[in-house]
N, C-alpha and C positions, 0 to 999 in steps of 0.2 A: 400349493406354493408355486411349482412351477405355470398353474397357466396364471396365476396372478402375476410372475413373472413377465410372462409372454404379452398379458394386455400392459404392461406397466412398459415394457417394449415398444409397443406396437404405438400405445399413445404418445410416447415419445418422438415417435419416428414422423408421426403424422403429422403434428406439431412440429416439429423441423422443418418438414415438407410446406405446411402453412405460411411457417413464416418466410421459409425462401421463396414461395410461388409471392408472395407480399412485398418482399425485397424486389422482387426481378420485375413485377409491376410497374411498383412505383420506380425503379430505374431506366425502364423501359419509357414509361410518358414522360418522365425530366429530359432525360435523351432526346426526345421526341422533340421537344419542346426546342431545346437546345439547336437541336439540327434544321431543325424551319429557321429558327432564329439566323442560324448561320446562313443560310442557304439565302436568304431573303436576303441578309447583309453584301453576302457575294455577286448579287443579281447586281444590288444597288451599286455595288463599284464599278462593275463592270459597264454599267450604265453611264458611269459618271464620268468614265476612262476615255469611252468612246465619244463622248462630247467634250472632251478636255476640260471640265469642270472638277476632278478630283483631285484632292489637297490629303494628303498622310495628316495633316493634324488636323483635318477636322472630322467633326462626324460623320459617317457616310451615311447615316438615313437623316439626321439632320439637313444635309446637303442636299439630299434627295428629294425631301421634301418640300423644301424651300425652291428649289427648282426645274421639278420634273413634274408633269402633269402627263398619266397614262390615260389611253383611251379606247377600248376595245371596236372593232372597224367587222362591218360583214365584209372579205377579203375581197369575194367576186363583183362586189356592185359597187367599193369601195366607200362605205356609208358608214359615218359614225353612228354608233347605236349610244341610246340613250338608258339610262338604268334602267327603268322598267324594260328596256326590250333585251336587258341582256339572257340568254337561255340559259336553262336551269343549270346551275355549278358553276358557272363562268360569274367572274369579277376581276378589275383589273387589278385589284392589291394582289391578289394568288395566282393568276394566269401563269397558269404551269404549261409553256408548248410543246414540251416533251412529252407531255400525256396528251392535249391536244391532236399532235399530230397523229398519236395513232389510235384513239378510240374513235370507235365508227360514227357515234353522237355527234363527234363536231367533226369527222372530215370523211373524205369520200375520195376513190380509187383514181391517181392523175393516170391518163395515157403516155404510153412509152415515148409517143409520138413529140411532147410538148413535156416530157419529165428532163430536162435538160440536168437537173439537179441530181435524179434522183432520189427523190423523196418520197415516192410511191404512193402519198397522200396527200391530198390536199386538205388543210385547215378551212373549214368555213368562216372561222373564224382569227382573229389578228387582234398582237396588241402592237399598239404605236405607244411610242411616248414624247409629249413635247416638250423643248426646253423652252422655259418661258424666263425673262427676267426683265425688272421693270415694267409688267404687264405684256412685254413683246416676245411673242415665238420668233425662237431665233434658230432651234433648229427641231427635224423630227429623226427619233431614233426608232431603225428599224431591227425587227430579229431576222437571223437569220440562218440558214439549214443546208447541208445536201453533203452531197457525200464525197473525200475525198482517195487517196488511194485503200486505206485499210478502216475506214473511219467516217462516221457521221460527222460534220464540225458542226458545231455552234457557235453563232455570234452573235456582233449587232454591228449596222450600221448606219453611219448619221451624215443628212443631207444639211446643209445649212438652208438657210431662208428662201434661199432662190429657187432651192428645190434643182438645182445645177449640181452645185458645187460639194465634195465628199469633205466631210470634216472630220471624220475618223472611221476606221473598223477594229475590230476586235475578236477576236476567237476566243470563248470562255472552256470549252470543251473540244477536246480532241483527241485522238488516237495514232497520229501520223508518224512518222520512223523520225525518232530525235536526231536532229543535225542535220535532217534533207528536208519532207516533209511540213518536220516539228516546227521548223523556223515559221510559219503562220504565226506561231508568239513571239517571233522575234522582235522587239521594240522598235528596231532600227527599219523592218522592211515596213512595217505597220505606218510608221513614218512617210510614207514614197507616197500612201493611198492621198494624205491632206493637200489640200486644193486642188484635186486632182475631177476633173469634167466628167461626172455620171453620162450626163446627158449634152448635147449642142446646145444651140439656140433655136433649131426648130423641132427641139423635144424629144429628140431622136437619142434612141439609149446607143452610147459608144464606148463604155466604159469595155475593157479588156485586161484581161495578165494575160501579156506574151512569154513568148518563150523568150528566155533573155533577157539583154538589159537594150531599156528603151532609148531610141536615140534623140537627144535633148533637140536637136535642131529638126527634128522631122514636125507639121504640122500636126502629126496624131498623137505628139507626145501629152498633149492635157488630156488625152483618153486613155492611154496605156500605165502598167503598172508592170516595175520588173517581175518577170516569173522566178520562182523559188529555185535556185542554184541545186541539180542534180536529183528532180524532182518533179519530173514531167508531170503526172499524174495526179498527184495534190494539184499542182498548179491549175492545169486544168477543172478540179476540181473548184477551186474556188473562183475559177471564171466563171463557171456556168451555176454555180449558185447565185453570184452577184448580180448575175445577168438576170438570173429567172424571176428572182426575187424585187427587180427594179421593173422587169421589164411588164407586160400585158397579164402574164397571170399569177402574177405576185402582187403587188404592192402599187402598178400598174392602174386601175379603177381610182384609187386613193390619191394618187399626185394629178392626177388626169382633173379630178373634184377640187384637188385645190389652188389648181392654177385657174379655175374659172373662176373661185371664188375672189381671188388676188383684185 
């Protein structure tokens, strides 16, 4: 009686065990599912923000899609690749650069020398995205990386047509000390970046964040951006990303292609 007991136990238990290793499964891949979902959703706003094309009532992948065309780029020769040549894992719907950036497959060790940023790899590979409407590219939105004072940021940033002119940036992720730092999300300094001069007229990258606040009557004020009030360190920080990533070995190869093709 008792080991009948014991297996009448034991099968019980196992059974329980089944059906929660079954539960936790199937809640694990809905979850899954969900969290890409999400994730993808947040990419696309954020996409949508820094091109000033985002509207709260409408759809953000509706929106997205209707007017954003991605295009994965070899970074260093600044080549759009075509599908067949994209490498194995890589496509622009899922181009994840967070993993990008640090598995060895797609990037390779920058020098101290020219890591301006801080990123300690280089991406062999980039996505772009362009905003097209009415058949016209009207802008290209770029990502963007490096490190600020306690913190990786992420962004993106978007050049208008001229391939001159800044039409927005955006920090989607960061870690910076809220109220010094943290202010990179502030709506109001994000503000200061639009129409503000990347580049001259003889191609020359001059965009900067000073220290401070920029003086409206000086000639270099279309290249300057005020720097983050009590927060040397970010600031700098997101100067030498913006710079690295516009300038020769960022993004650099890519604008360089498309002003000859203009």
């Amino acid at each position: 009686m008792a080991d009948q007991d014991t297996k009448k136990a034991v099968t019980i238990v196992l059974g329980v065990c089944l059906v929660c290793s079954l539960l936790v499964s199937f809640t694990a891949v809905t979850l899954k599912s969900i969290q890409e979902t999400n994730k993808r959703e947040e990419r696309f706003k954020n996409i949508l923000q820094v091109s000033g094309l985002y509207q709260d009532n409408n759809s953000v992948s509706s929106l997205y899609k209707k007017n954003i065309e991605p295009e994965i780029i070899n970074l260093s020769q600044g080549e759009v690749m075509k599908k067949g040549e994209y490498p194995e894992g890589l496509d622009p719907q899922n181009f994840d650069i967070q993993y990008i950036a640090k598995h060895s497959q797609y990037s390779y060790p920058l020098p101290d020398s020219i890591d301006i940023a801080d990123i300690k790899r280089k991406p062999a590979y980039m996505i772009v995205y362009k905003v097209i409407q009415n058949s016209i590219i009207e802008q290209y939105i770029f990502p963007i990386y490096g490190k600020g004072l306690w913190s990786t940021m992420w962004g993106f940033i978007s050049l208008e047509k001229d391939l001159h002119t800044i039409r927005g940036l955006t920090f989607y992720e960061q870690g910076e000390t809220p109220g010094l730092g943290g202010e990179v999300d502030n709506p109001d300094w994000k503000k200061i970046w639009v129409g503000k001069k990347a580049f001259d007229t003889r191609g020359k990258l001059r965009i900067k964040v000073i220290k401070g606040e920029v003086d409206p009557s000086s000639p270099e004020a279309k290249y300057q951006v005020d720097g983050l009030s009590g927060s040397t360190l970010t600031t700098r920080g997101v100067n030498n990303l913006v710079r690295f990533w516009l300038g020769k070995h960022g993004y650099g190869p890519f604008l360089e292609r498309l002003k000859v093709q203009r």
